[in-house]
C-alpha positions as YAML, in Angstrom:
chain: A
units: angstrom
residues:
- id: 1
  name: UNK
  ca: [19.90, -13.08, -62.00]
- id: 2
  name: UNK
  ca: [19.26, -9.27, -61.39]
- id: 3
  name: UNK
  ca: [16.60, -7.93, -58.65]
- id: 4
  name: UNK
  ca: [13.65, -6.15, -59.30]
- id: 5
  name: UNK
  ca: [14.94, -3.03, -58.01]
- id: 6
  name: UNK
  ca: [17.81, -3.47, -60.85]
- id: 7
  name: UNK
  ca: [14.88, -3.93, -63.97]
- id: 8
  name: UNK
  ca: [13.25, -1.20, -62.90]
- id: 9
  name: UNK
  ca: [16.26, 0.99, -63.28]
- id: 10
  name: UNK
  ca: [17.01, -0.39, -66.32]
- id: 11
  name: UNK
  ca: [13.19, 0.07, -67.70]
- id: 12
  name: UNK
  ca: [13.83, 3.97, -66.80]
- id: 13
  name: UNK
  ca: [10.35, 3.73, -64.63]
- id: 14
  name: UNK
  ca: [12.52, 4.46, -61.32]
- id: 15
  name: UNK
  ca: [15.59, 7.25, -61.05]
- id: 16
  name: UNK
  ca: [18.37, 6.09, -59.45]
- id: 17
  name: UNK
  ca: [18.12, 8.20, -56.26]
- id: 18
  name: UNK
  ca: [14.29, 6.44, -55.56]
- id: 19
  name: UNK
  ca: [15.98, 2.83, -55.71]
- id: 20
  name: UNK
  ca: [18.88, 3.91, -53.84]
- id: 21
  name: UNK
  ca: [15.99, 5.46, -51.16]
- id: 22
  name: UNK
  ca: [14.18, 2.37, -51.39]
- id: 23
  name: UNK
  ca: [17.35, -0.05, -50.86]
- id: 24
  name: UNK
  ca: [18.31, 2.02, -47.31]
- id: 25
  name: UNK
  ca: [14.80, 1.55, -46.33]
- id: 26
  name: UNK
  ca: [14.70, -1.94, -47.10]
- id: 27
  name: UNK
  ca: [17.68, -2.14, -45.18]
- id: 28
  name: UNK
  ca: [17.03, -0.34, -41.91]
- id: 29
  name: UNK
  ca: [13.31, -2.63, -42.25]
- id: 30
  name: UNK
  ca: [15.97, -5.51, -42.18]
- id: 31
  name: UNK
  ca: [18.32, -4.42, -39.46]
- id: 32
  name: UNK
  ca: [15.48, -3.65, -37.14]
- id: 33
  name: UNK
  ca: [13.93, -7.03, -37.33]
- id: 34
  name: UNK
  ca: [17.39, -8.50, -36.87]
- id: 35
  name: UNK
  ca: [17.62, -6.51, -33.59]
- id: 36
  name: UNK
  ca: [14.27, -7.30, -32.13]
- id: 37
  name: UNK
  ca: [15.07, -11.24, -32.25]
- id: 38
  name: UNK
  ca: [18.42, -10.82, -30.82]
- id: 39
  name: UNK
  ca: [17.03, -8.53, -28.22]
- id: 40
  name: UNK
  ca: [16.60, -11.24, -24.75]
- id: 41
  name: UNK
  ca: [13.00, -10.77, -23.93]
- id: 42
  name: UNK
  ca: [12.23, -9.02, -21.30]
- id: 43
  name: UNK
  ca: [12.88, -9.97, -17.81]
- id: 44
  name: UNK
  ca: [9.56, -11.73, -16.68]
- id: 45
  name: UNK
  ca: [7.98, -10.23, -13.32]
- id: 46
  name: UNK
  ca: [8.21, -12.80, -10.44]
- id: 47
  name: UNK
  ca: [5.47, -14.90, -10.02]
- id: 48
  name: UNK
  ca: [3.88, -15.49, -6.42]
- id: 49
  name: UNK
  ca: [3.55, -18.77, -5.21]
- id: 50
  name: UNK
  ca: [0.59, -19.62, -3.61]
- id: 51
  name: UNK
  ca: [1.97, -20.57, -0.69]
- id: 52
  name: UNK
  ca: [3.40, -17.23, -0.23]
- id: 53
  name: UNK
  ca: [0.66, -15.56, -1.42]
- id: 54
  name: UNK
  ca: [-1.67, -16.87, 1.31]
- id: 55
  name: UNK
  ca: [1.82, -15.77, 3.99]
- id: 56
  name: UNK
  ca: [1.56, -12.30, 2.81]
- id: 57
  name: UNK
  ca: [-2.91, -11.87, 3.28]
- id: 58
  name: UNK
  ca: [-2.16, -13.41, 6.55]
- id: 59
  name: UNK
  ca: [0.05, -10.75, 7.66]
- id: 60
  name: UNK
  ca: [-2.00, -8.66, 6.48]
- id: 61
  name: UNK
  ca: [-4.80, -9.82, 7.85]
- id: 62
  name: UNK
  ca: [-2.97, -10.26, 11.14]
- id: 63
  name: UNK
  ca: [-1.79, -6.31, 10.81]
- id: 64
  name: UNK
  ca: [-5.53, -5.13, 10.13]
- id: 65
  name: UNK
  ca: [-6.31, -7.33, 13.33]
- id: 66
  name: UNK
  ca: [-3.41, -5.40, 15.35]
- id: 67
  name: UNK
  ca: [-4.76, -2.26, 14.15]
- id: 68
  name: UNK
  ca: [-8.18, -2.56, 15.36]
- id: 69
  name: UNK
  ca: [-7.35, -4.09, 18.73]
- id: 70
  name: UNK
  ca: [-5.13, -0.95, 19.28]
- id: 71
  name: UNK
  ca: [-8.29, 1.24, 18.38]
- id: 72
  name: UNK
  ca: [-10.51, -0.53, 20.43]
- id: 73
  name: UNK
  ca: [-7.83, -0.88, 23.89]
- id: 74
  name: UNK
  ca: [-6.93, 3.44, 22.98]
- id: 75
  name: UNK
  ca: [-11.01, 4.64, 22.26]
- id: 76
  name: UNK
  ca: [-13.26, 1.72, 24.05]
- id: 77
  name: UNK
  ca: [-15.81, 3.18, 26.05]
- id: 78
  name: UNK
  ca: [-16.88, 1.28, 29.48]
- id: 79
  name: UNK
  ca: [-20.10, -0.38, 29.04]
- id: 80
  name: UNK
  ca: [-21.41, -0.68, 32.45]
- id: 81
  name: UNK
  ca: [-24.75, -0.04, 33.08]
- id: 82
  name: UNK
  ca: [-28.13, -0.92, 33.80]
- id: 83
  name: UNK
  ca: [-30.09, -1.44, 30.31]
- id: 84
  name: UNK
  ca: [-29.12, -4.81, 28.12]
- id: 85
  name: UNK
  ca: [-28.35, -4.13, 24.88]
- id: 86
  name: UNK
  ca: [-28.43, -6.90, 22.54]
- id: 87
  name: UNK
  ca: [-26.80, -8.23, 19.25]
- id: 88
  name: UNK
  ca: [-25.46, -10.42, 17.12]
- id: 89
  name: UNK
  ca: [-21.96, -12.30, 16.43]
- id: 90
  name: UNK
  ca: [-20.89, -13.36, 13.07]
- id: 91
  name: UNK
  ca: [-22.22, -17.15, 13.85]
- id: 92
  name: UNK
  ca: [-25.62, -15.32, 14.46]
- id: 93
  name: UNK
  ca: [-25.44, -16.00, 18.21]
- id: 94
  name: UNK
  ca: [-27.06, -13.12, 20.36]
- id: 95
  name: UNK
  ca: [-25.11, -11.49, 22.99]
- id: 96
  name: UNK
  ca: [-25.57, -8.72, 25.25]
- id: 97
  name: UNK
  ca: [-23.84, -5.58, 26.65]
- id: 98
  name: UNK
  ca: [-25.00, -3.94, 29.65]
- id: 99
  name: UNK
  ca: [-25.39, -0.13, 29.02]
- id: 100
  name: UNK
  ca: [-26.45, 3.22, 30.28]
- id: 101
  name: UNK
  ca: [-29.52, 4.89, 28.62]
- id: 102
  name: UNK
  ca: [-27.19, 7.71, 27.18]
- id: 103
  name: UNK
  ca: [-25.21, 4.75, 25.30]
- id: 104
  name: UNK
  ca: [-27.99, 2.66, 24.23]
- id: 105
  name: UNK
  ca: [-29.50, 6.02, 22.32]
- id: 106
  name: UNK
  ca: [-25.89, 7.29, 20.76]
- id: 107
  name: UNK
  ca: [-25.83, 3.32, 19.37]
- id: 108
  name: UNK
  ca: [-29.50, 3.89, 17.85]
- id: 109
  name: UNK
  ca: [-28.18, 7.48, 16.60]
- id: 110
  name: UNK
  ca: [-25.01, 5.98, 15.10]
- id: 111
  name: UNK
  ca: [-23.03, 7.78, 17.76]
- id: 112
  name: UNK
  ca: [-21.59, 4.74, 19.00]
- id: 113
  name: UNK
  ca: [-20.57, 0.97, 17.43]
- id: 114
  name: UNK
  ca: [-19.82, -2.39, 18.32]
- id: 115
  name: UNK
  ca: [-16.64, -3.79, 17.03]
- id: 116
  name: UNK
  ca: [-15.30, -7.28, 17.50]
- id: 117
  name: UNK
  ca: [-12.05, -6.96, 19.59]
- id: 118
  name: UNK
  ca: [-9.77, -8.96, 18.00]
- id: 119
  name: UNK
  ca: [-7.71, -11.81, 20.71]
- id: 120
  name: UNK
  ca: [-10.14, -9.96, 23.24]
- id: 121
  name: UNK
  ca: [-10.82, -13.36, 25.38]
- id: 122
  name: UNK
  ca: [-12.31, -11.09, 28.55]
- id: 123
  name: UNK
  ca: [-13.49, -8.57, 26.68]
- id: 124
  name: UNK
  ca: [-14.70, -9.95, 22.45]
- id: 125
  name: UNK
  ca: [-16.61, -6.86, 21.75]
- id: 126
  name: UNK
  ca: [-15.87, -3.24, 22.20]
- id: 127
  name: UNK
  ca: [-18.27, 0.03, 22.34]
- id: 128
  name: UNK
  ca: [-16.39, 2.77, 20.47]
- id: 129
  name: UNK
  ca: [-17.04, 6.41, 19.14]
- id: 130
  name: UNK
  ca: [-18.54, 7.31, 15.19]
- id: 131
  name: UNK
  ca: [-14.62, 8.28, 14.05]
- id: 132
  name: UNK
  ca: [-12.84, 5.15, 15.60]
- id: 133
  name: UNK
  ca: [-16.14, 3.01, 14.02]
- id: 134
  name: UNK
  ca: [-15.41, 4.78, 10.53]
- id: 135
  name: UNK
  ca: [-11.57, 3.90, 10.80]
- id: 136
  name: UNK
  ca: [-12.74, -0.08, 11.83]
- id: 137
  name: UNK
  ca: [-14.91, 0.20, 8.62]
- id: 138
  name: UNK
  ca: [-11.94, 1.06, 6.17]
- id: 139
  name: UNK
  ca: [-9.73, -2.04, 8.03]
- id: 140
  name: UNK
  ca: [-12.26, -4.35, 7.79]
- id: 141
  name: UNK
  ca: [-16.44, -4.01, 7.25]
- id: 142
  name: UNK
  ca: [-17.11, -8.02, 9.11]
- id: 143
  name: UNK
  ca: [-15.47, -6.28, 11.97]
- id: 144
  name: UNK
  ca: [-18.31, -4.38, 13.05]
- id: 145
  name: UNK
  ca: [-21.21, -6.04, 14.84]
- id: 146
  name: UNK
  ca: [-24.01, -3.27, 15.34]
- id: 147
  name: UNK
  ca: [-23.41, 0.38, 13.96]
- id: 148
  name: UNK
  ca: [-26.56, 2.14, 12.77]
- id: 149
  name: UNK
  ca: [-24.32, 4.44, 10.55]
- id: 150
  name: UNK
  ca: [-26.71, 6.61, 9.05]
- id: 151
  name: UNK
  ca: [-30.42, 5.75, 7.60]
- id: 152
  name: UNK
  ca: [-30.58, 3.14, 5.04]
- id: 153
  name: UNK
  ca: [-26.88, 2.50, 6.08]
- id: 154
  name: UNK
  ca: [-25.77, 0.04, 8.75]
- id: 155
  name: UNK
  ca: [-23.16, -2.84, 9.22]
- id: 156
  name: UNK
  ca: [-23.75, -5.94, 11.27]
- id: 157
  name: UNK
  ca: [-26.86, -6.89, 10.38]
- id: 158
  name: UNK
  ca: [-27.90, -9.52, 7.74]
- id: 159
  name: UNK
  ca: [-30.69, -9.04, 5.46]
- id: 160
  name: UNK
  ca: [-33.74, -10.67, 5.40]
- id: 161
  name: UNK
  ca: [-35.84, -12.06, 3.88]
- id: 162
  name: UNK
  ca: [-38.77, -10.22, 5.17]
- id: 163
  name: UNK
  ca: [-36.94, -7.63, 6.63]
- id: 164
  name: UNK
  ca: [-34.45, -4.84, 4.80]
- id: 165
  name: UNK
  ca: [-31.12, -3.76, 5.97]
- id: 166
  name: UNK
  ca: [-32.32, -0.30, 6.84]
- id: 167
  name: UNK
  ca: [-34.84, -1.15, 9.09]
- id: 168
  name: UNK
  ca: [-33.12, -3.74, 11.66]
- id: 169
  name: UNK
  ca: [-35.02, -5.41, 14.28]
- id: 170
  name: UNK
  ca: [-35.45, -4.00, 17.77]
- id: 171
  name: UNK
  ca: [-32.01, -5.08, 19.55]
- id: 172
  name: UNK
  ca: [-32.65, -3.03, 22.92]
- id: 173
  name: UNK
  ca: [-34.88, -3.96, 25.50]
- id: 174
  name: UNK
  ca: [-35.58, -2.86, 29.13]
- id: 175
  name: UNK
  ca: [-33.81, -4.33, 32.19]
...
């Protein structure tokens, strides 16, 4: 039985140099699929468990929390002082911070935040500066519980209904 490749030649419609071409392409076509299957596939990336895929957030969760307990023991400001200043907590519960006039004003400003203080059983919130506030923000945003960061921009409050985001509700009053 002869090929195609062989009646062609013999029909004089291809030379001899064009099948020969043809036959080494054929061939390295050939050689190149043999190689791809015998290739081993390639090694397959490890897969995380879920178990320790939920270890490795809570370390990181629990080296975010580390973080912004050291920024809040190295830049919290005292908060003594005769004006109540009140907020809320992530449950929604109000609480209150005693501070000066001067404080109460920087927090309306955006000079000043409230963070939580993580493991902070004396002390569970902290009044720190605008830069310590912006560092809290890139760890973690639920972390900070009043911060009027600029207009139209503030963390720690929950929108209303009735109410917008940029305009909060009076949280200071009078002693």
């Amino acid at each position: 039985m002869q090929s195609l490749r062989d009646k062609l030649l013999q029909a004089g419609v291809v030379s001899r140099e064009q099948a020969d071409q043809s036959a080494a392409r054929a061939e390295a076509e050939r050689r190149a699929r043999k190689e791809k299957k015998a290739a081993p596939p390639p090694p397959a990336a490890p897969v995380e468990s879920e178990k320790e895929r939920e270890r490795r957030l809570n370390r990181e969760a629990a080296n975010r929390q580390k973080e912004i307990r050291a920024l809040c023991d190295a830049h919290g400001i005292d908060t003594t002082g005769e004006q109540t200043f009140f907020f809320r907590t992530r449950k929604r519960e109000l609480r209150r911070m005693h501070l000066t006039p001067e404080q109460v004003a920087a927090l309306e400003k955006g000079e000043l935040a409230i963070v939580d203080r993580p493991n902070g059983n004396e002390r569970p919130y902290a009044l720190v500066p605008r830069n310590v506030a912006e560092q809290v923000l890139a760890l973690e945003q639920k972390a900070i519980r009043f911060w009027a960061k600029a207009p139209g921009e503030s963390y720690g409050f929950e929108e209303d209904d009735a109410a917008p985001a940029a305009a909060p509700p009076s949280t200071s009053s009078g002693a």
